[in-house]
N, CA, C and O atoms as CSV, one atom per row, in Angstrom:
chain,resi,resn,atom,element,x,y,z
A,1,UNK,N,N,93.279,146.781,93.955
A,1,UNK,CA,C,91.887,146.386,93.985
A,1,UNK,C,C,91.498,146.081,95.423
A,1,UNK,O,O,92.102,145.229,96.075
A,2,UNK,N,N,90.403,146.842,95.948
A,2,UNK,CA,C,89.839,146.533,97.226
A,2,UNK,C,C,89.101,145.700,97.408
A,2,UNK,O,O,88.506,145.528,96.345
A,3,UNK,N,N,88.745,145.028,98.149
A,3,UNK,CA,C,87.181,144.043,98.371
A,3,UNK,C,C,86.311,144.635,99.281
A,3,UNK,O,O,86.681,144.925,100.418
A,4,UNK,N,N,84.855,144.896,98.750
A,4,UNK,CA,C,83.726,145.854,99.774
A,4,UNK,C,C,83.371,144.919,100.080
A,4,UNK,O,O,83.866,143.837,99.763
A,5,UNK,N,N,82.049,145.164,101.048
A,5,UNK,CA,C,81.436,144.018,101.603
A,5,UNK,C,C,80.377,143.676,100.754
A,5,UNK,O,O,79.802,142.750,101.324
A,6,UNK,N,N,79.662,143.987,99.425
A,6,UNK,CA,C,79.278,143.409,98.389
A,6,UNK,C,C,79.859,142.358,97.750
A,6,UNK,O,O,79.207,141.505,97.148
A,7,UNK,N,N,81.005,142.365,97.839
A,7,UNK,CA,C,82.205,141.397,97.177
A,7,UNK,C,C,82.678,140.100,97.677
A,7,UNK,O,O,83.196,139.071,97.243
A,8,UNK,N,N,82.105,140.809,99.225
A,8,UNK,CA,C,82.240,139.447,100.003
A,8,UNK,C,C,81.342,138.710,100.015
A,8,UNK,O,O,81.517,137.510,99.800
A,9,UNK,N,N,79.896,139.336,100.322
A,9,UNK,CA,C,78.641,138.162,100.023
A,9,UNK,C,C,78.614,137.680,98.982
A,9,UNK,O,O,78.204,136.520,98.938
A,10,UNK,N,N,79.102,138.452,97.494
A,10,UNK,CA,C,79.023,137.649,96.872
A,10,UNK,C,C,79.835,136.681,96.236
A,10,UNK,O,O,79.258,135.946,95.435
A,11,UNK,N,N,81.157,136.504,96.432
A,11,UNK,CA,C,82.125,135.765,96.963
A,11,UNK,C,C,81.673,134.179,97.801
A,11,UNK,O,O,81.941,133.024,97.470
A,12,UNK,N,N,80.915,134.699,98.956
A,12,UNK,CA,C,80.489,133.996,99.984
A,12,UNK,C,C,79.237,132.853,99.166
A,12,UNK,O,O,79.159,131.634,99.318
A,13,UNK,N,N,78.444,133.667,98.376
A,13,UNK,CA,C,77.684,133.309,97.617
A,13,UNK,C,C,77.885,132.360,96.739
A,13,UNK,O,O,77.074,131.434,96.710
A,14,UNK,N,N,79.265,132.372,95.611
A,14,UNK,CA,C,79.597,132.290,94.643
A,14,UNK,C,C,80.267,130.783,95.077
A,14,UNK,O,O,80.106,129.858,94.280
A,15,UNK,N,N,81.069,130.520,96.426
A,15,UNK,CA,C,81.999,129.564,96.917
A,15,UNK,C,C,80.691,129.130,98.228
A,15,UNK,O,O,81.074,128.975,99.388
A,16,UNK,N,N,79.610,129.017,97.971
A,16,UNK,CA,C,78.526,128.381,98.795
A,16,UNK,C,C,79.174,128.526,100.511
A,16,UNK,O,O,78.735,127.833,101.429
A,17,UNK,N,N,80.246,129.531,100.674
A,17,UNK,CA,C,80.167,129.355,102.388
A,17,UNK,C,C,79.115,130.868,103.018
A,17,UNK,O,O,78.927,132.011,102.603
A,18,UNK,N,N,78.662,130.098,104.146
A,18,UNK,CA,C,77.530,130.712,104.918
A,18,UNK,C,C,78.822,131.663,105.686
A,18,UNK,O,O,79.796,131.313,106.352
A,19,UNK,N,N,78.252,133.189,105.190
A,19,UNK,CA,C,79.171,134.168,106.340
A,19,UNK,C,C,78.200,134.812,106.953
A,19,UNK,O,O,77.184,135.228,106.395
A,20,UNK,N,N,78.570,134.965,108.575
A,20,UNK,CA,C,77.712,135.657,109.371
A,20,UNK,C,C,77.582,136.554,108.720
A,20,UNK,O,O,78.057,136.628,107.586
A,21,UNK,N,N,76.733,137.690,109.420
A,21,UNK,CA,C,76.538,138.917,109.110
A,21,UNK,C,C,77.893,140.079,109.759
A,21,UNK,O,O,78.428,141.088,109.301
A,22,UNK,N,N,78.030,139.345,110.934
A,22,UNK,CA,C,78.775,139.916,112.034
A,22,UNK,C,C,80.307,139.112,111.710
A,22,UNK,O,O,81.224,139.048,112.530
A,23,UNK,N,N,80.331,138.637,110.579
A,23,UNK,CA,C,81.322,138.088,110.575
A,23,UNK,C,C,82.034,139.061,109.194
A,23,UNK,O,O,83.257,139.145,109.081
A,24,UNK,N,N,81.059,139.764,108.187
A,24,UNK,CA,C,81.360,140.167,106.979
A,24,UNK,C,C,82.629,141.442,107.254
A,24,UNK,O,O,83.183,141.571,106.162
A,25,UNK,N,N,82.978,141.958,107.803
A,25,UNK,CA,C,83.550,143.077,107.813
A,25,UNK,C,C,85.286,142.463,108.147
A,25,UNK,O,O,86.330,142.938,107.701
A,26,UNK,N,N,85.140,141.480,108.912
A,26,UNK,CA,C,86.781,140.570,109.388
A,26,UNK,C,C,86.774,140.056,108.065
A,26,UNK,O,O,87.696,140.424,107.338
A,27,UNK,N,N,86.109,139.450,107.705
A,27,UNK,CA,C,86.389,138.621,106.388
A,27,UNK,C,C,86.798,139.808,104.945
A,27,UNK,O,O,87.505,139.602,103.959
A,28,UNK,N,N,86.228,140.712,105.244
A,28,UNK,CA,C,86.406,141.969,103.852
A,28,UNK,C,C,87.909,142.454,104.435
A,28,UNK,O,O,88.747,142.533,103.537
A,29,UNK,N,N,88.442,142.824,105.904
A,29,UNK,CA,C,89.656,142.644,106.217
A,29,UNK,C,C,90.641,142.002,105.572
A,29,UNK,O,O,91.512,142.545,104.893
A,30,UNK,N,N,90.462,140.351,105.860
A,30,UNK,CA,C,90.930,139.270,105.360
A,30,UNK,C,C,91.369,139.383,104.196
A,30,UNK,O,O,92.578,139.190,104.072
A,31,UNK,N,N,90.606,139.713,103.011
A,31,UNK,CA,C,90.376,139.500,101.664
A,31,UNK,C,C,91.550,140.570,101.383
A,31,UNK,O,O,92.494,140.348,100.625
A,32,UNK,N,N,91.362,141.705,102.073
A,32,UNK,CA,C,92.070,142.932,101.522
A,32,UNK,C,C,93.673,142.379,101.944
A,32,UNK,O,O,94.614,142.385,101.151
A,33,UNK,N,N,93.743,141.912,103.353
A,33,UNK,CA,C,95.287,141.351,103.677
A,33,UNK,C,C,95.989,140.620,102.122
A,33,UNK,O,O,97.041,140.898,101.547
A,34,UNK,N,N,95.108,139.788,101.839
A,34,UNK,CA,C,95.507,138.320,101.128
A,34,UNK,C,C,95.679,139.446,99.785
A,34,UNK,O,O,96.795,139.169,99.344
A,35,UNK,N,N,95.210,140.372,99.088
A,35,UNK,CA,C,95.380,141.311,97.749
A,35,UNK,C,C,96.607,141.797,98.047
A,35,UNK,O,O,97.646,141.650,97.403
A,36,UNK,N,N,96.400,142.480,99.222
A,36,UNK,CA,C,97.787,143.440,99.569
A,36,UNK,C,C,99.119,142.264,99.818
A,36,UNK,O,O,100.207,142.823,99.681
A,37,UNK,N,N,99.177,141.504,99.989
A,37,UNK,CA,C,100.440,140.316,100.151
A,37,UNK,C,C,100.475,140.106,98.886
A,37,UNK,O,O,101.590,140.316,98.410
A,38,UNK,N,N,99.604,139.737,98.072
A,38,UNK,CA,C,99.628,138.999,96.414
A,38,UNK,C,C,100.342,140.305,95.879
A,38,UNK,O,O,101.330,140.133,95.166
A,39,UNK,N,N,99.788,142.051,96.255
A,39,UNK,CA,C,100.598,142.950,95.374
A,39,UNK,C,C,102.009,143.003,95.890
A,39,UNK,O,O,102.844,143.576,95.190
A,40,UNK,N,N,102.355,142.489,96.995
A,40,UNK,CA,C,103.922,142.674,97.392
A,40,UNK,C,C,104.662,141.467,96.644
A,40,UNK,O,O,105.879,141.283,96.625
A,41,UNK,N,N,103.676,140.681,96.032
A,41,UNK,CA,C,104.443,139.223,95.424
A,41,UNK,C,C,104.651,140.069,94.070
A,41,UNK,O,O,105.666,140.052,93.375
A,42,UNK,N,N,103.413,140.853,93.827
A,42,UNK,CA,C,104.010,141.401,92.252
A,42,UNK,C,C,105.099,142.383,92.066
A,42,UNK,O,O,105.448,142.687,90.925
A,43,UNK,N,N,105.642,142.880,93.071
A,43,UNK,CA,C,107.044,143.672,93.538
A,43,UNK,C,C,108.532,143.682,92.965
A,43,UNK,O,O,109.458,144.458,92.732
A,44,UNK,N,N,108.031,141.753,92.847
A,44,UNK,CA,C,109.427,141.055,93.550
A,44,UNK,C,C,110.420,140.512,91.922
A,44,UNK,O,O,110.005,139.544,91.286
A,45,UNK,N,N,111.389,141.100,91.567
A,45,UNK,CA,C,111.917,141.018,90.599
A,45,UNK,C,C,111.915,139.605,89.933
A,45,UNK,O,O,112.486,138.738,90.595
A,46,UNK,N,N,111.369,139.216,88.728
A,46,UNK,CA,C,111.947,137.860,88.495
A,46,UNK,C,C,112.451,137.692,86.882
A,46,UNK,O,O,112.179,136.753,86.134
A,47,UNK,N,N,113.349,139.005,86.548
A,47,UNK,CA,C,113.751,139.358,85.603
A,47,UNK,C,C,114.311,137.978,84.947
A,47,UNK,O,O,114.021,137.457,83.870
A,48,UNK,N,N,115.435,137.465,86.213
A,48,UNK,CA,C,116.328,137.070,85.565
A,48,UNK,C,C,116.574,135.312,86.072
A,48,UNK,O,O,117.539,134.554,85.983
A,49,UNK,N,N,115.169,135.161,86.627
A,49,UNK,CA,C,114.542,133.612,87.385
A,49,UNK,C,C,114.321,132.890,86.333
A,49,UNK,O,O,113.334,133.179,85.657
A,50,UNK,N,N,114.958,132.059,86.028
A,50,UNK,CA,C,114.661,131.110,84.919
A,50,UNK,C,C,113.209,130.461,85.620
A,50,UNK,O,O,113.186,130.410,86.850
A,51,UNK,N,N,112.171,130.034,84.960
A,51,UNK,CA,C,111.199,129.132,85.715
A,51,UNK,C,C,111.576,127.705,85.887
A,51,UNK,O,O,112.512,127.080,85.389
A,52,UNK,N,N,110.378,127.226,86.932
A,52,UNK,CA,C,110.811,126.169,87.365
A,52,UNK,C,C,110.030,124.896,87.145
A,52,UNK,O,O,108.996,124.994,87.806
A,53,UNK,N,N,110.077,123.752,86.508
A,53,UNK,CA,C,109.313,122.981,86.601
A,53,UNK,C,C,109.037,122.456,87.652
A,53,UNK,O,O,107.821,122.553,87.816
A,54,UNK,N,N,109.565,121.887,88.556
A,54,UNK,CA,C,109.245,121.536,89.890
A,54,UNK,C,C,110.392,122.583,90.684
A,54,UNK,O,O,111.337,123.237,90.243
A,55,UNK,N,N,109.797,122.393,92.136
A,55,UNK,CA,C,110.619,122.948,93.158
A,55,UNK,C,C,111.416,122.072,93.753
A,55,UNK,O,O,112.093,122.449,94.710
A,56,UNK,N,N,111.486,120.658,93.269
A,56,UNK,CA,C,112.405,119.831,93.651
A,56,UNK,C,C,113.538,119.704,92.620
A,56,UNK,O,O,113.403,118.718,91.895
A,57,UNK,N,N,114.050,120.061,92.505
A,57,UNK,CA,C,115.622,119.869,91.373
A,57,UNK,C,C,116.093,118.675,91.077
A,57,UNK,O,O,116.446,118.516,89.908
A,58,UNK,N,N,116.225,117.572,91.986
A,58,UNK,CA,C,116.615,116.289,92.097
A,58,UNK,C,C,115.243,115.562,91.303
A,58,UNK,O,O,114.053,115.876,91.341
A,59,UNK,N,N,115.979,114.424,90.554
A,59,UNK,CA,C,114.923,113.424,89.699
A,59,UNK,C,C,114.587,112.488,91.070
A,59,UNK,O,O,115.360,112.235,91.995
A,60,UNK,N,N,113.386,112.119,90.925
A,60,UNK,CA,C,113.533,111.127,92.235
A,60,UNK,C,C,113.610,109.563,91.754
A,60,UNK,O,O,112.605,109.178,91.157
A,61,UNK,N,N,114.501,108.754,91.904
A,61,UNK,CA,C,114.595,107.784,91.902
A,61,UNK,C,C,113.864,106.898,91.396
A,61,UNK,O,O,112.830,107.047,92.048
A,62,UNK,N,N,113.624,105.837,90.480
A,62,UNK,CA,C,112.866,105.358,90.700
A,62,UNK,C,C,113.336,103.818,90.389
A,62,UNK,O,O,114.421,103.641,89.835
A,63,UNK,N,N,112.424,102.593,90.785
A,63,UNK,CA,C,112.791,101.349,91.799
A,63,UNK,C,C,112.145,100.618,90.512
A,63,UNK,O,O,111.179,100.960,89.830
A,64,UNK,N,N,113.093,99.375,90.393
A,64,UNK,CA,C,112.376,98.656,89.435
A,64,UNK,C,C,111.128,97.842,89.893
A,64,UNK,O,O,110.937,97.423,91.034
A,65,UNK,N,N,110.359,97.697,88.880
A,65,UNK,CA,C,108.586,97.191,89.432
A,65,UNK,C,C,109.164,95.651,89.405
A,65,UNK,O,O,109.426,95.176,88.300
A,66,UNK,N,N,109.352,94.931,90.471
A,66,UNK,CA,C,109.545,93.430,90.794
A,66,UNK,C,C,108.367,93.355,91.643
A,66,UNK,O,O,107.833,94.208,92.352
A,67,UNK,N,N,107.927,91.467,91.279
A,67,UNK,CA,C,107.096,91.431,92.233
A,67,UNK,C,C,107.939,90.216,93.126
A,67,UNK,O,O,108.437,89.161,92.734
A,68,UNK,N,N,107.873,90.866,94.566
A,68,UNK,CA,C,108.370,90.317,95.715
A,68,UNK,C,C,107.725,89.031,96.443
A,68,UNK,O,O,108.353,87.992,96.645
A,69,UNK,N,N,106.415,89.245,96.800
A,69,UNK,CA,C,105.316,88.153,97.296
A,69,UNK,C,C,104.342,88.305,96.608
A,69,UNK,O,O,103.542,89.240,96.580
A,70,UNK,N,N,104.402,87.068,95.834
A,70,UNK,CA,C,103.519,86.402,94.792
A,70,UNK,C,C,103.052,85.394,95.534
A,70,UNK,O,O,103.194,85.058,96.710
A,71,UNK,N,N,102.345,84.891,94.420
A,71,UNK,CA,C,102.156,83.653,94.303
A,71,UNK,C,C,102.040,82.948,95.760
A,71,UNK,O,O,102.804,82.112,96.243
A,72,UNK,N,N,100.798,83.556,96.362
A,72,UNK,CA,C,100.469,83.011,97.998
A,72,UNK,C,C,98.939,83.077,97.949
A,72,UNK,O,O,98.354,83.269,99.015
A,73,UNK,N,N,98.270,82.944,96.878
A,73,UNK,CA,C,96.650,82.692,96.757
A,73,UNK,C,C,95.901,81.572,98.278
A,73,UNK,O,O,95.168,81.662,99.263
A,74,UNK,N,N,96.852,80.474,97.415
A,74,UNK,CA,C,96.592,79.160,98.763
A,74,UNK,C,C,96.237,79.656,99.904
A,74,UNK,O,O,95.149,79.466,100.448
A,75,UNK,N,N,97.730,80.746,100.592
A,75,UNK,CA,C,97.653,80.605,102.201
A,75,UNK,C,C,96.495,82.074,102.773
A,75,UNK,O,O,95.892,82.371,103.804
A,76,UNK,N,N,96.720,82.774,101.117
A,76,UNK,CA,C,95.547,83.735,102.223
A,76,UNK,C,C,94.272,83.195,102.289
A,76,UNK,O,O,93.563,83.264,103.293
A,77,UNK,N,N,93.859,82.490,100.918
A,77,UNK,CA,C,92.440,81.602,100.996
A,77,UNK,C,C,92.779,80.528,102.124
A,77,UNK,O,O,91.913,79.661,102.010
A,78,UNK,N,N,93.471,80.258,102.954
A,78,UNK,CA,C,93.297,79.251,104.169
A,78,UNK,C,C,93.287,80.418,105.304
A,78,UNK,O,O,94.258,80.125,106.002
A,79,UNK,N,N,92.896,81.187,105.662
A,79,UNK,CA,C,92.424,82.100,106.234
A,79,UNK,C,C,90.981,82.900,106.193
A,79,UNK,O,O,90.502,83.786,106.900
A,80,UNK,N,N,90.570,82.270,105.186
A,80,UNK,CA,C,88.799,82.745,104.767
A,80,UNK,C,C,88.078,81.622,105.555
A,80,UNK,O,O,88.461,80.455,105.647
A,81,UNK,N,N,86.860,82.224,106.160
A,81,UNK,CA,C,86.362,81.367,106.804
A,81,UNK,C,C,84.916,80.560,105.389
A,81,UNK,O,O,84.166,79.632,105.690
A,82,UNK,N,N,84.922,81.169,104.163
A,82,UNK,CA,C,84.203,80.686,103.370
A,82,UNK,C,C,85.156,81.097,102.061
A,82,UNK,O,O,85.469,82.272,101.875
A,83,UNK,N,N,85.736,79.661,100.867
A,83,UNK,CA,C,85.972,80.339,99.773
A,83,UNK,C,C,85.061,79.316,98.380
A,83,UNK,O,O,84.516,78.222,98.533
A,84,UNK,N,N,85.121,79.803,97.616
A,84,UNK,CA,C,84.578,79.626,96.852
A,84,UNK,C,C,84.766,79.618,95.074
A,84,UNK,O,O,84.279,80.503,94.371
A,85,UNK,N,N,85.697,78.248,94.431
A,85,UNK,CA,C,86.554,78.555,93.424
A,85,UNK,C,C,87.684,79.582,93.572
A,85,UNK,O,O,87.758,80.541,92.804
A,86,UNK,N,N,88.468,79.398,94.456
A,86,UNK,CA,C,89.823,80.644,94.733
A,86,UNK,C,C,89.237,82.040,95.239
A,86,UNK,O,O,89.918,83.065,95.244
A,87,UNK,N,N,88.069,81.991,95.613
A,87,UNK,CA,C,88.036,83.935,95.593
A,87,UNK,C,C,87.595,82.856,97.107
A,87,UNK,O,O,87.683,81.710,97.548
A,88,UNK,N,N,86.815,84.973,97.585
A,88,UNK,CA,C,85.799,84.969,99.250
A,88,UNK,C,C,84.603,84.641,98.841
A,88,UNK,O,O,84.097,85.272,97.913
A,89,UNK,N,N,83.881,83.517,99.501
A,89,UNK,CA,C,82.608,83.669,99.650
A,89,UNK,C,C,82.018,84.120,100.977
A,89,UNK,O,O,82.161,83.838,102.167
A,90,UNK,N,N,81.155,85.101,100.097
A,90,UNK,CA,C,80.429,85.847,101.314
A,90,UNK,C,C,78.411,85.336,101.450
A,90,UNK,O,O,77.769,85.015,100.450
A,91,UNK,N,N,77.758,85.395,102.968
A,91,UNK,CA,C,76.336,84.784,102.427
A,91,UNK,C,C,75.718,86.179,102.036
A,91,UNK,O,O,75.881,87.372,102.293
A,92,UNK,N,N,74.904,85.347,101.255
A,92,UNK,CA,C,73.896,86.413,100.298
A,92,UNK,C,C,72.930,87.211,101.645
A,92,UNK,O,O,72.331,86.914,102.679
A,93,UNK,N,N,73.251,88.318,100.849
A,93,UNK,CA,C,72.538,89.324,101.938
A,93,UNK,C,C,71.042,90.055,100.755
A,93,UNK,O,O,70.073,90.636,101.243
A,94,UNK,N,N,71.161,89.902,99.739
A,94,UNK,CA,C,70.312,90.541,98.847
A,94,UNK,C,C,69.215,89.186,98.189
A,94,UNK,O,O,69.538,88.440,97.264
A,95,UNK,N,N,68.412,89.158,98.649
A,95,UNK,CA,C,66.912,88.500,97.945
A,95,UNK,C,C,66.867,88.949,96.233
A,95,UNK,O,O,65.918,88.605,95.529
């Protein structure tokens, strides 16, 4: 399958990007590169490729959910320059 330059405006059209005019003929290039690579992918034997759920093979680890630093409400609210019942008070900016 080729891409004309009908295919590209409307392509261009279809994915809202602005293509020059002077730009349409590199880009119908382009398009045709990226088909012709995708048909060399359809080439490529995968008779006997089991599929893959991920491309990582290894499970990755995972860390038990502890909580480390708790329970420090106090010292970050002594760092607010306004609080207000445990939270931030901020001044009213809205009438």
């Amino acid at each position: 399958m080729a891409i004309d330059t009908q295919t590209v405006k409307r392509i261009a059209f279809l994915s809202r990007l602005k293509i020059e005019d002077d730009k349409i003929a590199s880009t119908e290039e382009e398009f045709n590169k990226i088909l012709q690579w995708v048909d060399q992918l359809k080439e490529v034997d995968t008779e006997n490729v089991e599929p893959l759920i991920s491309v990582n093979e290894n499970n990755i680890t995972m860390r038990t959910d502890v909580v480390t630093d708790g329970n420090v409400a106090d010292d970050i609210m002594a760092n607010a320059p306004m609080t207000e019942y445990g939270y931030f008070a901020v001044p009213k900016v809205v009438e």
